[in-house]
Backbone as XML, in Angstrom:
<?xml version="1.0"?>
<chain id="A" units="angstrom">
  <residue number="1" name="UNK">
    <atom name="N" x="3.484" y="-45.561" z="-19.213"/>
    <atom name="CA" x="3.490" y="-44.385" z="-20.027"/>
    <atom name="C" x="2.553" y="-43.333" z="-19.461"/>
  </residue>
  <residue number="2" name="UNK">
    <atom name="N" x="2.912" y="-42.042" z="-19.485"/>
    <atom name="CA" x="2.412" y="-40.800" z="-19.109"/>
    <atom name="C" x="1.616" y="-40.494" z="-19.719"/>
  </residue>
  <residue number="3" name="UNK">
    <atom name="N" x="0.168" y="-40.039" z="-19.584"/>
    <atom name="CA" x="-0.978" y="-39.827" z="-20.658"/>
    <atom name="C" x="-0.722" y="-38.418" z="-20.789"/>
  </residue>
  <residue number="4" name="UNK">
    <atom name="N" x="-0.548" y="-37.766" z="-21.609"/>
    <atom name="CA" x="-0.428" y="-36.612" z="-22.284"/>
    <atom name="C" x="-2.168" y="-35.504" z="-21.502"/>
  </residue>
  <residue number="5" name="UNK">
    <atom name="N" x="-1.757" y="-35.433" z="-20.832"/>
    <atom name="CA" x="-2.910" y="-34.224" z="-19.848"/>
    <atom name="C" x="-3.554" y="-33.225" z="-20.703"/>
  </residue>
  <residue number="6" name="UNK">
    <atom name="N" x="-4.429" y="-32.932" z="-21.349"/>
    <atom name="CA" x="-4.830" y="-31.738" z="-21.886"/>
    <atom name="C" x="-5.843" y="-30.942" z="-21.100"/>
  </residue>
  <residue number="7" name="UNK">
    <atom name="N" x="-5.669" y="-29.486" z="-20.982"/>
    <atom name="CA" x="-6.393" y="-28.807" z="-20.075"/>
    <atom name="C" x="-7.591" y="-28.794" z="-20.175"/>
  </residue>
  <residue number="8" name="UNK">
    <atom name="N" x="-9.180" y="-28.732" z="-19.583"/>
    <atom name="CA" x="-10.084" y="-28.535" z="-20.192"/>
    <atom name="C" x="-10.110" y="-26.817" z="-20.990"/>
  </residue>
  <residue number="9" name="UNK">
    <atom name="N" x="-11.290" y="-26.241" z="-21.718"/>
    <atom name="CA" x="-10.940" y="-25.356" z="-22.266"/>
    <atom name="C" x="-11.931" y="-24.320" z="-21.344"/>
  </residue>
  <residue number="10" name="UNK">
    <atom name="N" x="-11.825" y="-23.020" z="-21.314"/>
    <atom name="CA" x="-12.464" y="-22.069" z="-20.315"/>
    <atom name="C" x="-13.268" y="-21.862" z="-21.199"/>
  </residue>
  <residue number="11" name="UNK">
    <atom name="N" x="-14.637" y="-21.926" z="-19.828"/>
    <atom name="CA" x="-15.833" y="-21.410" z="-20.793"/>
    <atom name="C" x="-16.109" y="-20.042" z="-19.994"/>
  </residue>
  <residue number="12" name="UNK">
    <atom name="N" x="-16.721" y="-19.519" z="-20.457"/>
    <atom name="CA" x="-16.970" y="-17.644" z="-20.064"/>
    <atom name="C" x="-17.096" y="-17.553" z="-18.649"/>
  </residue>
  <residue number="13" name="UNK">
    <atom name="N" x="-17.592" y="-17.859" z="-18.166"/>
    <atom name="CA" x="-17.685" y="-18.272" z="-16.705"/>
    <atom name="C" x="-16.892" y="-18.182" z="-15.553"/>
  </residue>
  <residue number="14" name="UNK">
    <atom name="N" x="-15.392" y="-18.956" z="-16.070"/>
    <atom name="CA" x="-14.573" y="-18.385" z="-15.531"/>
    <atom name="C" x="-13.724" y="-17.228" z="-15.394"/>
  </residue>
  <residue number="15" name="UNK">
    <atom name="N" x="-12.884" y="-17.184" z="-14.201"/>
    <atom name="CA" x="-11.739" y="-15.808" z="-14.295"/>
    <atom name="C" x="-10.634" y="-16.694" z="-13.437"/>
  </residue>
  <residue number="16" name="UNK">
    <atom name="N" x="-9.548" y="-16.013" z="-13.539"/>
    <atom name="CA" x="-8.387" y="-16.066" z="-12.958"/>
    <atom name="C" x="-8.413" y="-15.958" z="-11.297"/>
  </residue>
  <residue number="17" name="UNK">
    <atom name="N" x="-7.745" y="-16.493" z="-10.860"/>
    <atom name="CA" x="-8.204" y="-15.621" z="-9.318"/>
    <atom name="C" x="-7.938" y="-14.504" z="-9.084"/>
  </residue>
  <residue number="18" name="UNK">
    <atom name="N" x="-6.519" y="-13.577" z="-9.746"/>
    <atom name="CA" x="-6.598" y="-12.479" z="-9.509"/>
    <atom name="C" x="-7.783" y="-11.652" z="-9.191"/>
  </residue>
  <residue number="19" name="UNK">
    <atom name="N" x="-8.640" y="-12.205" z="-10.667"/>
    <atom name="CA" x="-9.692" y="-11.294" z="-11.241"/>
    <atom name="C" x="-10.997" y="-11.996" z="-10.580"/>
  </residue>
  <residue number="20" name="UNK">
    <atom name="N" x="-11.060" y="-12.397" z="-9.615"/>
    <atom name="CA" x="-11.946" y="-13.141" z="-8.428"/>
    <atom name="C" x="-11.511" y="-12.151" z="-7.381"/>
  </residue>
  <residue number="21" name="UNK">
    <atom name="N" x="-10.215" y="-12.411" z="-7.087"/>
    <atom name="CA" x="-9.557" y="-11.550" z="-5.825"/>
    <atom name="C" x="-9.885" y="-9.887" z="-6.011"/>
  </residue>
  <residue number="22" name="UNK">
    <atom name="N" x="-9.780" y="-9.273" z="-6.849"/>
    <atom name="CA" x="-9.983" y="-7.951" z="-7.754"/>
    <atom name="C" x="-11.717" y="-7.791" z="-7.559"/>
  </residue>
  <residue number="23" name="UNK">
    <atom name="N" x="-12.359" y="-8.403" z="-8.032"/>
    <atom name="CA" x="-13.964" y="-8.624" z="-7.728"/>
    <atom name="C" x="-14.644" y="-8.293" z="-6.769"/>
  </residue>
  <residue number="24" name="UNK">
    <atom name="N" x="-13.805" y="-9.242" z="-5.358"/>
    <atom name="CA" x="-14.344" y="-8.922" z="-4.324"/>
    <atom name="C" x="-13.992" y="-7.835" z="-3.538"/>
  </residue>
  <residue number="25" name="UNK">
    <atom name="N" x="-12.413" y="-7.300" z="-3.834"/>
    <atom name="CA" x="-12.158" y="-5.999" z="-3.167"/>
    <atom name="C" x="-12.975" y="-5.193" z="-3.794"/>
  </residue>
  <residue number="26" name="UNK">
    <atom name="N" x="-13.888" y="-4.683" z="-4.765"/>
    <atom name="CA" x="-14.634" y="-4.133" z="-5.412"/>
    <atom name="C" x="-15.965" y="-4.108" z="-5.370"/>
  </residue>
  <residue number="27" name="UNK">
    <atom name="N" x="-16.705" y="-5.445" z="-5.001"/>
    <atom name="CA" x="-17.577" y="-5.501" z="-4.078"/>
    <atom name="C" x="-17.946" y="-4.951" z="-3.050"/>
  </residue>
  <residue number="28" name="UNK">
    <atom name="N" x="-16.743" y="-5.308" z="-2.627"/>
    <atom name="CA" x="-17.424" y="-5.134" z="-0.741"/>
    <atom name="C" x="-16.399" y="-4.082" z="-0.536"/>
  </residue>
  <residue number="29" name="UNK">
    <atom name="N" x="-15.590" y="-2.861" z="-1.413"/>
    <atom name="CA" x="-15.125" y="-1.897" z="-1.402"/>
    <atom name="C" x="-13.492" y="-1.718" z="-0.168"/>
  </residue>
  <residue number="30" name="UNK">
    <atom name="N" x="-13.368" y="-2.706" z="-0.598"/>
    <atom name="CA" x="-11.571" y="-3.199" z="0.411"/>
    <atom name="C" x="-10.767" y="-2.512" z="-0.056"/>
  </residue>
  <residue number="31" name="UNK">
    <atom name="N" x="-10.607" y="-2.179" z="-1.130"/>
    <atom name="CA" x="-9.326" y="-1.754" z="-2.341"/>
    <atom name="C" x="-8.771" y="-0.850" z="-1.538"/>
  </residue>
  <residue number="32" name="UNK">
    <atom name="N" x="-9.575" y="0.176" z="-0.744"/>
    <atom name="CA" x="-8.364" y="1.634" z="-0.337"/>
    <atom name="C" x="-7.928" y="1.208" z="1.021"/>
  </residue>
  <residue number="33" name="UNK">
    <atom name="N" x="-8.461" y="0.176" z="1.573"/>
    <atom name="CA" x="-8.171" y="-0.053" z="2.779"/>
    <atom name="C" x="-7.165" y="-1.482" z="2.716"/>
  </residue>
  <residue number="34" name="UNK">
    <atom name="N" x="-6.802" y="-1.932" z="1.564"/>
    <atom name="CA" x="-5.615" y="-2.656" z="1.509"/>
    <atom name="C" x="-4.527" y="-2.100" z="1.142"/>
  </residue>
  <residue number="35" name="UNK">
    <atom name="N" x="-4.904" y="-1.244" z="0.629"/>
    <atom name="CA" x="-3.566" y="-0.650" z="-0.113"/>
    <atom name="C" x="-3.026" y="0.365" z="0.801"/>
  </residue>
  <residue number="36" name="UNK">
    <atom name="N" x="-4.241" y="1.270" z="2.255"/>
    <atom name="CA" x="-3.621" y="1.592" z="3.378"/>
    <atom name="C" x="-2.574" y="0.585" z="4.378"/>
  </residue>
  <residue number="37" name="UNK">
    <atom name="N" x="-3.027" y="-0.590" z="4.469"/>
    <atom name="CA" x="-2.030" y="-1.654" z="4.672"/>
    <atom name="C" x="-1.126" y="-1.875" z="4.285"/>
  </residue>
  <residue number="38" name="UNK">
    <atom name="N" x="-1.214" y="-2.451" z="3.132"/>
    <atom name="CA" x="0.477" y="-2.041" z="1.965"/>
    <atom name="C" x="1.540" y="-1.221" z="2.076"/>
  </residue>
  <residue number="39" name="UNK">
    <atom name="N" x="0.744" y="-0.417" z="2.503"/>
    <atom name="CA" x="1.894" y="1.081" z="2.286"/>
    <atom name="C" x="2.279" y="1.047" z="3.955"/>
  </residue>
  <residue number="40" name="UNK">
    <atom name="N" x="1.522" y="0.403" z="5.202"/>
    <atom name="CA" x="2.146" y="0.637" z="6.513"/>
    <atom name="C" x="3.475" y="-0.546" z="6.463"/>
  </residue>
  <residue number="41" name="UNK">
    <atom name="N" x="2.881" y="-1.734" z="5.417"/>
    <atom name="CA" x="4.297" y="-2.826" z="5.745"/>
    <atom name="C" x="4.934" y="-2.395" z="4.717"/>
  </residue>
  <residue number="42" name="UNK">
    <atom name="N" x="4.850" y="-2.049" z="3.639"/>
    <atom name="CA" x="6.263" y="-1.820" z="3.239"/>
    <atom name="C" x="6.559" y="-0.349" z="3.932"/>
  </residue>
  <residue number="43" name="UNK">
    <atom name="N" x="6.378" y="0.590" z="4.333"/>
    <atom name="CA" x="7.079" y="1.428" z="4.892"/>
    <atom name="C" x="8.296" y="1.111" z="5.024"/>
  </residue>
  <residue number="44" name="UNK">
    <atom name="N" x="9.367" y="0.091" z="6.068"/>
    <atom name="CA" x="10.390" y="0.178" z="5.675"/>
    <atom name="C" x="11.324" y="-0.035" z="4.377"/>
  </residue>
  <residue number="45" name="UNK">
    <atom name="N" x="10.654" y="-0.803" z="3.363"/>
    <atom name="CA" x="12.028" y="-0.828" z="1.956"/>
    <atom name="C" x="11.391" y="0.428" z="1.653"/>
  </residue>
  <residue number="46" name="UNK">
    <atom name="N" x="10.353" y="0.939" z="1.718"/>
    <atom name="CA" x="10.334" y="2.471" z="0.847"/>
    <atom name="C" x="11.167" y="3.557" z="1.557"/>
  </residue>
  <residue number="47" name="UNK">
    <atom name="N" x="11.372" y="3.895" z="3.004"/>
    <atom name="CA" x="11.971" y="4.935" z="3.126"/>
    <atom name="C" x="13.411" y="4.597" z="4.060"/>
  </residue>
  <residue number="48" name="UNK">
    <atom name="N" x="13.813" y="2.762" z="4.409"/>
    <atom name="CA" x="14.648" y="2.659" z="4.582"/>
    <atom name="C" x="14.461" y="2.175" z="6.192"/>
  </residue>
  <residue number="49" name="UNK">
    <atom name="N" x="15.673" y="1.657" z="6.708"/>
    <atom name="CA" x="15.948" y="0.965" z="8.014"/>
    <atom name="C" x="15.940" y="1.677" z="8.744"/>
  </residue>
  <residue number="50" name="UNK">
    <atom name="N" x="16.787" y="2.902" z="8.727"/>
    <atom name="CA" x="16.776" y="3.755" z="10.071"/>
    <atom name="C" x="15.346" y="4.958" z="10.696"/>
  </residue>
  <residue number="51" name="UNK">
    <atom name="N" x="15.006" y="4.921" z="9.314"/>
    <atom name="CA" x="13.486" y="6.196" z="9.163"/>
    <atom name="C" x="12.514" y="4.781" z="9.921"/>
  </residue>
  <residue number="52" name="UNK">
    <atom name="N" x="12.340" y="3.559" z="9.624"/>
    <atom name="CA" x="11.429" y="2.693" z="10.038"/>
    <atom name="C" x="11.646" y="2.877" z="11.386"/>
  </residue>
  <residue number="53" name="UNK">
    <atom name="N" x="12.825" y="2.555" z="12.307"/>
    <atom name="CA" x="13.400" y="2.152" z="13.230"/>
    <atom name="C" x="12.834" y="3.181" z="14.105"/>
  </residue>
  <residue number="54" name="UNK">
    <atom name="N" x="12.802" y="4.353" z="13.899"/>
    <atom name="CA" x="12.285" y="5.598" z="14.290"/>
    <atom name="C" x="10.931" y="5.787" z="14.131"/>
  </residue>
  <residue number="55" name="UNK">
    <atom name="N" x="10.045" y="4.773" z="13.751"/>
    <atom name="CA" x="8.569" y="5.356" z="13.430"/>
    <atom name="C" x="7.988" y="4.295" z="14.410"/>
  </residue>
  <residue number="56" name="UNK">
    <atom name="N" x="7.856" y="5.115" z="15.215"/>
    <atom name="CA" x="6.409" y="4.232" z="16.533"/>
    <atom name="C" x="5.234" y="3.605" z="15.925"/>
  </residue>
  <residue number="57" name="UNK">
    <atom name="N" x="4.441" y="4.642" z="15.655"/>
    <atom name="CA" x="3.307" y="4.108" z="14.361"/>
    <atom name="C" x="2.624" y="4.696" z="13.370"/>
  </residue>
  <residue number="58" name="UNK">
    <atom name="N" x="1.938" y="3.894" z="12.774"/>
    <atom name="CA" x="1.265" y="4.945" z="11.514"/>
    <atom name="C" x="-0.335" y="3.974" z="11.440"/>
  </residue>
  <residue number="59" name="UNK">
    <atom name="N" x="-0.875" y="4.991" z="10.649"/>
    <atom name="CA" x="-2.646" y="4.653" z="10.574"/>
    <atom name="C" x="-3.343" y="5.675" z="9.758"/>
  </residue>
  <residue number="60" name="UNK">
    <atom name="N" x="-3.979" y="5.726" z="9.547"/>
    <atom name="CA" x="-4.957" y="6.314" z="8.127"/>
    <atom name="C" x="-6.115" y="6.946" z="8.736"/>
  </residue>
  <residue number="61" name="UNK">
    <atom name="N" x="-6.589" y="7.926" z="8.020"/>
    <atom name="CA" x="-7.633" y="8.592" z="8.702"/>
    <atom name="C" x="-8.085" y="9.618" z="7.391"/>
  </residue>
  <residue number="62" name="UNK">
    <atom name="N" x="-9.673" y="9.680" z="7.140"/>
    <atom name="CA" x="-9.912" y="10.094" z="6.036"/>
    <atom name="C" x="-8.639" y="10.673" z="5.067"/>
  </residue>
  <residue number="63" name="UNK">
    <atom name="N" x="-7.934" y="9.475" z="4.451"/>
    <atom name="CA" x="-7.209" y="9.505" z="3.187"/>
    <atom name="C" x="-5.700" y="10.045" z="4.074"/>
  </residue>
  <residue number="64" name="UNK">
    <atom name="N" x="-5.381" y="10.348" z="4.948"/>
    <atom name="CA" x="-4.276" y="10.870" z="5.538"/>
    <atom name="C" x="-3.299" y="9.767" z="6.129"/>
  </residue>
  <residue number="65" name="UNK">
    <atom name="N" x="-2.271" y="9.826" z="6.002"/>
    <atom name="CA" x="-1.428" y="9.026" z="6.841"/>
    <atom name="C" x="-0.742" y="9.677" z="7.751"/>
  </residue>
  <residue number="66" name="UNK">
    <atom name="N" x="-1.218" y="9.136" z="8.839"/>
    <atom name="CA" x="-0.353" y="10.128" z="10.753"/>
    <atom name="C" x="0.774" y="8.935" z="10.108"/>
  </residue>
  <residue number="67" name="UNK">
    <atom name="N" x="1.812" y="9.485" z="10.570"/>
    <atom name="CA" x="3.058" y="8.917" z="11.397"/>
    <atom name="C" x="3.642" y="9.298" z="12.562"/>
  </residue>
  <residue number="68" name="UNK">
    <atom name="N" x="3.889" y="8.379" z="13.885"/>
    <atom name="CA" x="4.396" y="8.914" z="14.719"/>
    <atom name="C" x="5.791" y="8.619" z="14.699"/>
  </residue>
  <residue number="69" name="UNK">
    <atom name="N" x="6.862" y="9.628" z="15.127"/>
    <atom name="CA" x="7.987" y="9.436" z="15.188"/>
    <atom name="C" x="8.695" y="9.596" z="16.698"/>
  </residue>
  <residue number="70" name="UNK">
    <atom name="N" x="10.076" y="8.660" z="16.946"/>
    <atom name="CA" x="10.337" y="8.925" z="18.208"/>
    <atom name="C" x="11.373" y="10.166" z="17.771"/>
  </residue>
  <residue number="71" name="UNK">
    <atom name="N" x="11.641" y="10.820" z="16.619"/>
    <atom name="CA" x="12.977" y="11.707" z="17.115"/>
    <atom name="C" x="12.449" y="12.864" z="16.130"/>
  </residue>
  <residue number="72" name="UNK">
    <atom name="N" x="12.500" y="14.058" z="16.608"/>
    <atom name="CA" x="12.143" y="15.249" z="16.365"/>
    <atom name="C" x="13.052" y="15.667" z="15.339"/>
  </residue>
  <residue number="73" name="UNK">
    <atom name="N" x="14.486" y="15.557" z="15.200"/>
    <atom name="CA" x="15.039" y="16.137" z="13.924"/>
    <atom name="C" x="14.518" y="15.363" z="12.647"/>
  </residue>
  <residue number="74" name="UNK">
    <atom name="N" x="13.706" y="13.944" z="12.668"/>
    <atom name="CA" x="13.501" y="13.095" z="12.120"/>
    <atom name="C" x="12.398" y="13.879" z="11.222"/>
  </residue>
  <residue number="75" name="UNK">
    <atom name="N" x="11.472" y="13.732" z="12.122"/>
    <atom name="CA" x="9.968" y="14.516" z="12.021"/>
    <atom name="C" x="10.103" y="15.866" z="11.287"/>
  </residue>
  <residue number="76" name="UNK">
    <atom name="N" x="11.321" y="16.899" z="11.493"/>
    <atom name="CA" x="11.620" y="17.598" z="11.030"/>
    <atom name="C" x="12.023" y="17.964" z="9.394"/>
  </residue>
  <residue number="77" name="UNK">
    <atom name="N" x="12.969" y="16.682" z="9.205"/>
    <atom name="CA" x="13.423" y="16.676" z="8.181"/>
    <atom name="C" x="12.273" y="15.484" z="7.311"/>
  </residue>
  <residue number="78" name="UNK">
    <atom name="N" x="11.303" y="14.908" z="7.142"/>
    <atom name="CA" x="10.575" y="14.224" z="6.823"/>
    <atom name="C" x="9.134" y="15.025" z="6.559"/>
  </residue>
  <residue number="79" name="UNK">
    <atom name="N" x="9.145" y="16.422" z="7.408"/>
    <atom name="CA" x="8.165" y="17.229" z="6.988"/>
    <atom name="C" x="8.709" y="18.507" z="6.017"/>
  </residue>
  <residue number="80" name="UNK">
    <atom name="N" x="9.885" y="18.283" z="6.032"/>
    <atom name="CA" x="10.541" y="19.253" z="4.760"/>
    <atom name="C" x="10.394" y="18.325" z="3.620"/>
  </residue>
  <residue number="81" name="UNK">
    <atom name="N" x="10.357" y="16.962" z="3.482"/>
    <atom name="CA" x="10.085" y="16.123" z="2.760"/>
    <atom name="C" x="9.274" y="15.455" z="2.138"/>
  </residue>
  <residue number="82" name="UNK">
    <atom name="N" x="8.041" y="15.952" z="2.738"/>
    <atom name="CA" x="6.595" y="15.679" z="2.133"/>
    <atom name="C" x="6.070" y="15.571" z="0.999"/>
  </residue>
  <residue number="83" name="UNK">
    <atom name="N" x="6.360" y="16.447" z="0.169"/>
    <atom name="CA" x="6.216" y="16.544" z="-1.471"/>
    <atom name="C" x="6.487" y="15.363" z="-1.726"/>
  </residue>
  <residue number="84" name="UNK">
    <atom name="N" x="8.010" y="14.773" z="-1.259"/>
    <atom name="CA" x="8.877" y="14.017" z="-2.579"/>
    <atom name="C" x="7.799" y="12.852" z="-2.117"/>
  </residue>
  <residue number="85" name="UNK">
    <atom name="N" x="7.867" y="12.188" z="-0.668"/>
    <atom name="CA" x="7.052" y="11.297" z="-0.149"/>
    <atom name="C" x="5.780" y="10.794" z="-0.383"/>
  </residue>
  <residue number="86" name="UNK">
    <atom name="N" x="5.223" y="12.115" z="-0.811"/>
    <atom name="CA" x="3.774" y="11.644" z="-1.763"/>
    <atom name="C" x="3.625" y="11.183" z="-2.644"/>
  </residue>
  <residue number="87" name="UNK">
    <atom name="N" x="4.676" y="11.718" z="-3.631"/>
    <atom name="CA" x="4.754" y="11.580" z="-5.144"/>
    <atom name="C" x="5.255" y="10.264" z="-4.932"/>
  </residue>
  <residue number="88" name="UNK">
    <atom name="N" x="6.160" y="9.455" z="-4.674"/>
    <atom name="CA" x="6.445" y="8.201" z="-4.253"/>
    <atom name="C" x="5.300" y="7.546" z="-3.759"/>
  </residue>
  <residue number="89" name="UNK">
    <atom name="N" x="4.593" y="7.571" z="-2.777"/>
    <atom name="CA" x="3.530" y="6.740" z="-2.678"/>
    <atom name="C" x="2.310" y="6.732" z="-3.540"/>
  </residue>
  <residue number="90" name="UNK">
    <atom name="N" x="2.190" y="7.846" z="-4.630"/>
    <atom name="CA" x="1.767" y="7.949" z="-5.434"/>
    <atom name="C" x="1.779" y="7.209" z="-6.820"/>
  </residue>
  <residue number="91" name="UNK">
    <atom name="N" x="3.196" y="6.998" z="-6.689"/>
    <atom name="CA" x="3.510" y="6.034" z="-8.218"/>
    <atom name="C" x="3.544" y="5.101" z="-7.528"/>
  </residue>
  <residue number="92" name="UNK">
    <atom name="N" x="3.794" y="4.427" z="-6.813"/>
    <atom name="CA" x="3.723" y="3.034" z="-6.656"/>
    <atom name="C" x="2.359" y="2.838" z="-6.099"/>
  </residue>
  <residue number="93" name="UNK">
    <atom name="N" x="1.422" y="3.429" z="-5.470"/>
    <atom name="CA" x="0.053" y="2.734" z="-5.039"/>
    <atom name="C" x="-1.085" y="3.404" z="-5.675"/>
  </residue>
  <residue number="94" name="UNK">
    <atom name="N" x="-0.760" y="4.442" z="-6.380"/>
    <atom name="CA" x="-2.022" y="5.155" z="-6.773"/>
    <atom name="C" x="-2.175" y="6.533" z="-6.405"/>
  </residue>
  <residue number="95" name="UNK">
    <atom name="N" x="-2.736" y="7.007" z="-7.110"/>
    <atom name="CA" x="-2.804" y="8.970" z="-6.968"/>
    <atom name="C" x="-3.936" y="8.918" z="-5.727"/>
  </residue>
  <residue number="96" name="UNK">
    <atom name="N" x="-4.993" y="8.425" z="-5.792"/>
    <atom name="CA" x="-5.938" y="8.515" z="-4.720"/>
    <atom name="C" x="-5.429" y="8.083" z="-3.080"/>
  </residue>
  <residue number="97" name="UNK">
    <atom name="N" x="-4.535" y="7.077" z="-3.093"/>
    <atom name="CA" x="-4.236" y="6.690" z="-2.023"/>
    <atom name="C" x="-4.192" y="7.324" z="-0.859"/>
  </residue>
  <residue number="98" name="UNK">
    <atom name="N" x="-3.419" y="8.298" z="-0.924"/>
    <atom name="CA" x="-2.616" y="9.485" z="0.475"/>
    <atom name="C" x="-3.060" y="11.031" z="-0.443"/>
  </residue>
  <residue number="99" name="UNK">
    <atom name="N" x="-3.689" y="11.370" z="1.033"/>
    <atom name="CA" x="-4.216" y="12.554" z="0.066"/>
    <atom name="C" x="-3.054" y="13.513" z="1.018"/>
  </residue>
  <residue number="100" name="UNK">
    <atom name="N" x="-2.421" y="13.222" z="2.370"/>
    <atom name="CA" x="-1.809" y="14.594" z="2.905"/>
    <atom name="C" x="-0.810" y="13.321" z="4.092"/>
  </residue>
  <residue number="101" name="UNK">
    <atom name="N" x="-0.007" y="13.656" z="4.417"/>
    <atom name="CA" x="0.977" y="13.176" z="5.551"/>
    <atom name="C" x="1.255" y="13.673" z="6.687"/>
  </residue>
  <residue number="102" name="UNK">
    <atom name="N" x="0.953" y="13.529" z="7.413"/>
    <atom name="CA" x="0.811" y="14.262" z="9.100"/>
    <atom name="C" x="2.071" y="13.125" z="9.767"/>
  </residue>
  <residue number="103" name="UNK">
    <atom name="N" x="2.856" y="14.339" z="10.414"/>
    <atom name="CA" x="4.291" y="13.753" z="11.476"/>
    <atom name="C" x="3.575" y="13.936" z="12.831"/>
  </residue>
  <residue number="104" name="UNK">
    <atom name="N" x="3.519" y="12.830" z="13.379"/>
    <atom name="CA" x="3.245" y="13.261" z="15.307"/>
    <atom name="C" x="4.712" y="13.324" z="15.831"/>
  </residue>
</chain>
């Protein structure tokens, strides 16, 4: 027979790991510099297969995200596009995140 397991009960002490994981990005001040990460790997489901396919690289620099692109009508039409692009990385990672978007 299976002994019926009961959890012990949490005493104040503990947290969740989230809220361990959350702690230490806050600590030691990681938070904007993961979420600059975040936003370089998902780059492709956010703006799609062929815009990825076309982006050499990207990197952060006081609050800015460079992107380099290999095709100039690309770059073109992606800097007519800037607004919408912010506001998108905006709701999904945070208003502070990307303060401006630079096309190389």
């Amino acid at each position: 027979m299976a002994k019926d397991r009961k959890q012990p009960p949490r005493n104040a002490n503990t947290s969740t790991l989230k809220e361990a994981i959350d702690g230490m990005f806050k600590s030691y001040r990681l938070e904007a510099k993961y979420r600059e990460k975040e936003i370089i790997a998902s780059w492709e489901g956010l703006m799609g297969k062929p815009i990825a396919n076309r982006t050499r690289r990207m990197f952060f620099r006081d609050r800015k995200l460079f992107i380099e692109l290999t095709s100039a009508p690309l770059k073109q039409e992606l800097s007519l596009s800037k607004s919408k692009i912010l506001i998108m990385l905006a709701e999904r990672f945070g208003q502070d995140t990307v303060e401006d978007i630079v096309f190389l």
